[in-house]
Structure formats: structure tokens, C-alpha cells
N, C-alpha and C positions, 0 to 999 in steps of 0.2 A: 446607574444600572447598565449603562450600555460601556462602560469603562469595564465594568466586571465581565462583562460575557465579551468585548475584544480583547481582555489581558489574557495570555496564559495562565490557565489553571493550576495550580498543585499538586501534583502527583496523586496526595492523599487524598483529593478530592474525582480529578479525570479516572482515577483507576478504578474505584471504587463503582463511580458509575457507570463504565464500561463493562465492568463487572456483574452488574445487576442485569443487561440486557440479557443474559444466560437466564437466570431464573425466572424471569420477563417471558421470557421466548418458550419456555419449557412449559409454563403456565398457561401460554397463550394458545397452546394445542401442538406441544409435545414438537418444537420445530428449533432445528438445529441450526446455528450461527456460523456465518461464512460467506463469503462475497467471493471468493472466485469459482464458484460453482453456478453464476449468474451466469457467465457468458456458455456452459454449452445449455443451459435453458434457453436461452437466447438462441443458439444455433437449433434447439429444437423446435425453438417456435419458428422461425426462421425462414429453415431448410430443410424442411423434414426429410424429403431425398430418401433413401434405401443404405441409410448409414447405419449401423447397430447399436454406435453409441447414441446415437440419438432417438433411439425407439422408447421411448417412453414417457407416462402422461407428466410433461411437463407443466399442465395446467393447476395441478395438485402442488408445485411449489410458487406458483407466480405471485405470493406473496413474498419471495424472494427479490422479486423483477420491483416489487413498488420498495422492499428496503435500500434496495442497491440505486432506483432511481431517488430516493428520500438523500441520499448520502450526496450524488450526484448537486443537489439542489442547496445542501445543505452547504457544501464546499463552496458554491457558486455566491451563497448569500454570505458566506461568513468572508469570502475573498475581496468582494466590490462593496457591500455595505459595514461589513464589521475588517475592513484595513488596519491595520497596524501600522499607518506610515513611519513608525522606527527599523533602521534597518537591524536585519537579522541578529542576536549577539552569538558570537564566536568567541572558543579561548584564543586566548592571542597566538599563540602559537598556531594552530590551524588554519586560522588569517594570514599569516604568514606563508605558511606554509602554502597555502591557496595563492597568494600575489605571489610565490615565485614561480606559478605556474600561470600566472598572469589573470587569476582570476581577483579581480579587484572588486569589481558590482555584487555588494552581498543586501540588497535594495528588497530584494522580493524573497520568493520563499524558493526559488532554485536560482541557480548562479545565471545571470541572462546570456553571459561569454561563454558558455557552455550547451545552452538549449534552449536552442530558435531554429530558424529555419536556415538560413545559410548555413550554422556550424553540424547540421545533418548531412551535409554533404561533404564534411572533412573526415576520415578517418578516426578523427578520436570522437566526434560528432555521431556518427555512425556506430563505433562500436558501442557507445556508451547508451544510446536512445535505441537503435534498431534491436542489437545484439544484446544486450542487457535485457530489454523488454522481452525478448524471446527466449531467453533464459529463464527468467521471471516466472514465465506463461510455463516454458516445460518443468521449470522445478516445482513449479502449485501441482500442476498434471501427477509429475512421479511421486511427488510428497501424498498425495490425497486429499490435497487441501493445502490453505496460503495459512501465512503468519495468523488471522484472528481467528480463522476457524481451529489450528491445532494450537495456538495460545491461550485463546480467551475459553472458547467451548471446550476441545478435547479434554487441557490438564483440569478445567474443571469437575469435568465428568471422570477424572482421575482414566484418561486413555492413556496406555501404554504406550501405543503410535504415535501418539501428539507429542507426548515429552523427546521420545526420539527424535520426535519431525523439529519440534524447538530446542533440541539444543544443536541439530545442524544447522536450524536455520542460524543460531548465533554464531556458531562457530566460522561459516562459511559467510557471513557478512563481515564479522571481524578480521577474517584472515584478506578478505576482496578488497575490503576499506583500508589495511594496510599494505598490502602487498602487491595487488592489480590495478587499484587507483590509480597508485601516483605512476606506474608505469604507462597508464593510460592517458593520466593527465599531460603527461611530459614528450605524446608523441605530438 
């Protein structure tokens, strides 16, 4: 049992049930899926302040605040109790391609020669953890939402916006992941 729930799942299985929590959720009193709309909840419980964006009763979503900490919790137990002590697999070519960029430690679930605390203070450390993250954060902002809210919710509820928002969002991952990367990787 516990082999099963540390292995990676099968497509046709993870998808499917990520899929359900939509109709889950709609059921459960008509409440919409998405996790980067926790943090201005967050800044509204917060800081309430004289900000406009944040006027309003955020207490009507704070069933948001316990999914977003449920997930917090959940990454926490599946990372120290359900470990995968196998490292990562990689096509061989990307392994490659990774150790000529001197990334060898593929041990854990992010490369550790890339994101720690000394390599924040490098340049390619910096762009990649500060400046990423901050890109991240404004591209949920202009999108109206991150990858599960316009993937998993919007195209389900067949939104027009969402499919837009996902097929930028692949387009702009696939073009970063080959194109910006490795010129990042290589400073």
C-alpha cells in the first residue's frame, strides 16, 4: 500500500482525479478552483489597509486559505514520509545536457546546484529563484489566474479566457524552457 501511494501515478489515473475535484467543488457550494488567488486572501486578511484590491469579505472564501494550507501539508507529508529515495529519472539527453551545465545532483525533486541559499546570491541563482518567482506571481496577476485555475477549472467550465490563458501558458513555458534556460543556465 504504501509502495502504491509513493510510486508515481499514471496519467490515467492522476488526471482523472484531479479532474473530479471540479465537480467536487461545484457540488460543494458552487466554489471555484485555484490556488493563486489564496495569497491576496491572504493580504486581505492580513493588511486590510485602504487598498481597493483588498476590500472585500475575504471571509466568504477562507475555505480557500484551509485548501491551499491542505496542499501545504500534504507536499510536506508526501516529501519526509512517502520519499522516493530513487533519483529523479531524466531522458538521457537532458542529463546531459544538465552536467554540461554542471548540474550533476538530480537526488531530490529540484537540482540542489541550483536552489539553495548560496546559489541566490549568484546571478543565475537570482534570476532564476527571485526573478522567475516574480514573473510567476505577475503572470497569475495579468492571466487571472495560474495554470490549475485556467486548466483544470476554466477549460472545464469550457472558458474562453482559460483556453487562451493555457495555451500561453504552454507556449511561453516551452519557448523559456528552450530558449532562456539554457542561456541562464550557462551564465
Amino acid at each position: 500500500m504504501l509502495h502504491t501511494i509513493s510510486s508515481p501515478w499514471p496519467w490515467y489515473v492522476a488526471g482523472p482525479l484531479i479532474g473530479l475535484t471540479v465537480p467536487l467543488l461545484l457540488l460543494l457550494g458552487n466554489r471555484q478552483f485555484g490556488i493563486s488567488s489564496t495569497l491576496r486572501h491572504i493580504c486581505a486578511a492580513c493588511m486590510p489597509g485602504d487598498i481597493e484590491f483588498f476590500k472585500y469579505n475575504w471571509k466568504q472564501e477562507s475555505w480557500n486559505l484551509f485548501f491551499a494550507l491542505g496542499i501545504l501539508l500534504g507536499g510536506m507529508i508526501a516529501a519526509t514520509l512517502l520519499h522516493n529515495p530513487e533519483p529523479v529519472v531524466l531522458h538521457p539527453k537532458l542529463a546531459e545536457s544538465l552536467a554540461a551545465h554542471g548540474i550533476t545532483n538530480l537526488d531530490g525533486l529540484v537540482p540542489v546546484q541550483l536552489f539553495n541559499w548560496p546559489a541566490l546570491l549568484t546571478l543565475r541563482g537570482f534570476i532564476l529563484m527571485v526573478v522567475g518567482g516574480f514573473l510567476v506571481g505577475f503572470g497569475t496577476r495579468y492571466a487571472g489566474g495560474c495554470t490549475s485555475g485556467h486548466a483544470i477549472m476554466g477549460l472545464s467550465n469550457l472558458q474562453w479566457p482559460s483556453l487562451v490563458a493555457t495555451c500561453c501558458f504552454m507556449a511561453g513555458g516551452f519557448l523559456v524552457a528552450n530558449l532562456v534556460v539554457p542561456i541562464i543556465l550557462s551564465l
